[in-house]
C-alpha positions, 0 to 999 in steps of 0.5 A: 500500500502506498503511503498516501493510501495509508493516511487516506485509509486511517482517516477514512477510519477514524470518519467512520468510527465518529459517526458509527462507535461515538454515540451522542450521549458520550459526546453530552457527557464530555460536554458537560464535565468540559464546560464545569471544568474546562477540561474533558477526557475523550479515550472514545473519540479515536479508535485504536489503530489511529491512535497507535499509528499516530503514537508510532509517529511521535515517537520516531518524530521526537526520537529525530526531532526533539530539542530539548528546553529549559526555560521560564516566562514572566507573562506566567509568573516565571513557571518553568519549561522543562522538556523535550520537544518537536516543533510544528515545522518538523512535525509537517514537514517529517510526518504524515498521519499527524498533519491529516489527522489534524485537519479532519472535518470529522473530528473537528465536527466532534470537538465542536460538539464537545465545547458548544461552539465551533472548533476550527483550525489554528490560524498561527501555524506554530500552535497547531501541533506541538509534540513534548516529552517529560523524560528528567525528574522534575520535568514540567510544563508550568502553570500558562495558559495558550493564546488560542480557545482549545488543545486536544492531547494525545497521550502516548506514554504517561507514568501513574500518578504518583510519580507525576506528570499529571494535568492540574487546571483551574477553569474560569481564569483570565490571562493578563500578560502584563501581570498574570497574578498566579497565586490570586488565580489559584485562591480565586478557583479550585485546582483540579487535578486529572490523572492520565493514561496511555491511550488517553485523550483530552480537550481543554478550553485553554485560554480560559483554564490556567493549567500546567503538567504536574513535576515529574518524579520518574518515567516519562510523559509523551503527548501532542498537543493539537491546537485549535481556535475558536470564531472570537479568536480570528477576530483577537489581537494575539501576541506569541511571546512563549511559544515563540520563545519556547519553540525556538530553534531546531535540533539543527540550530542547537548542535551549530550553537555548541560546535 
């Protein structure tokens, strides 16, 4: 089978498992603990043998790609980047089931079922699709928010959650650049916290929901983040100061830095 046959074939797959294995009522459920809080799970939303093809892809995509990074932000209070990543141009232009799997009409028709509105693709390129892997003890993407409405992670790998590497998010929160006021957020709303599982995915309303990945204590946490926006984020001004910060510079870019 040729290649483009393939991709063509795992998202013919994952068309007809939406609308034959994804019943309405699953969708409802997912609705409602997403609109509590800002945060929902969605194992059922892909089958199998889309979810394996894209984790095979990750992995060979951060075992060539993946830089990793260290690093803070004051438009986050100063929270830590500490991880390994591939960034959305290496991801597009080295893999080929995560850009068409992405842009599929069907599963963006069952997000937007999910957030009560339209769930559309990223208008900034760089924020489609992310991969990270925590793999150090005390690796963590700190608390931020993104600049668009939605992420959908995939899990790959995820270690059980006492030795971390599990979501902590606190829905109904504002982003202020200029002054982000971490602690006042926290005694403001409750934190909630999520524990994962290989396999599983999730969607969060990120650009309401201050959320982060909590520290790492051993093994190691491998997901995508697939980014989407909503109709009131094409009509934002949006600045790109962390992810264009915290995604700079290729594999590439790095070892020419040090040679």
């Amino acid at each position: 089978m040729r290649p483009g046959e393939r991709i063509g074939g795992l998202v013919q797959s994952l068309s007809e498992h939406l609308v034959n294995n994804v019943e309405e009522r699953m969708l409802e459920g997912a609705r409602r603990d997403f609109l509590q809080n800002g945060f929902t799970k969605l194992p059922f939303l892909v089958p199998d043998r889309v979810k394996s093809s894209v984790a095979d892809e990750i992995e060979d995509l951060v075992a060539e790609h993946g830089v990793r990074r260290g690093m803070s932000f004051k438009e986050t209070g100063g929270t830590p980047r500490l991880m390994r990543n591939v960034r959305h141009r290496e991801i597009s232009e080295h893999g080929d089931v995560i850009p068409q799997v992405y842009g599929s009409t069907d599963l963006l028709g069952a997000l937007g079922r999910v957030a009560g509105e339209p769930v559309l693709t990223c208008p900034y390129e760089p924020e489609r699709y992310v991969i990270t892997e925590l793999e150090q003890s005390g690796d963590t993407h700190g608390w931020h928010w993104d600049d668009y409405s939605f992420a959908l992670v995939w899990v790959v790998a995820c270690p059980p959650a006492e030795h971390g590497g599990f979501v902590q998010c606190v829905p109904r929160t504002y982003w202020n650049k200029e002054d982000p006021q971490l602690h006042r957020q926290f005694i403001a709303q409750p934190i909630h916290s999520f524990e994962l599982r290989p396999g599983d995915l999730y969607l969060m309303r990120t650009d309401t929901t201050l959320h982060r990945v909590y520290p790492l204590t051993r093994g190691r946490r491998l997901i995508i983040n697939m980014g989407y926006a909503s109709r009131a984020d094409l009509h934002k001004q949006i600045s790109h100061e962390t992810m264009d910060g915290l995604w700079n510079g290729s594999r590439t870019d790095q070892a020419e830095q040090t040679a």
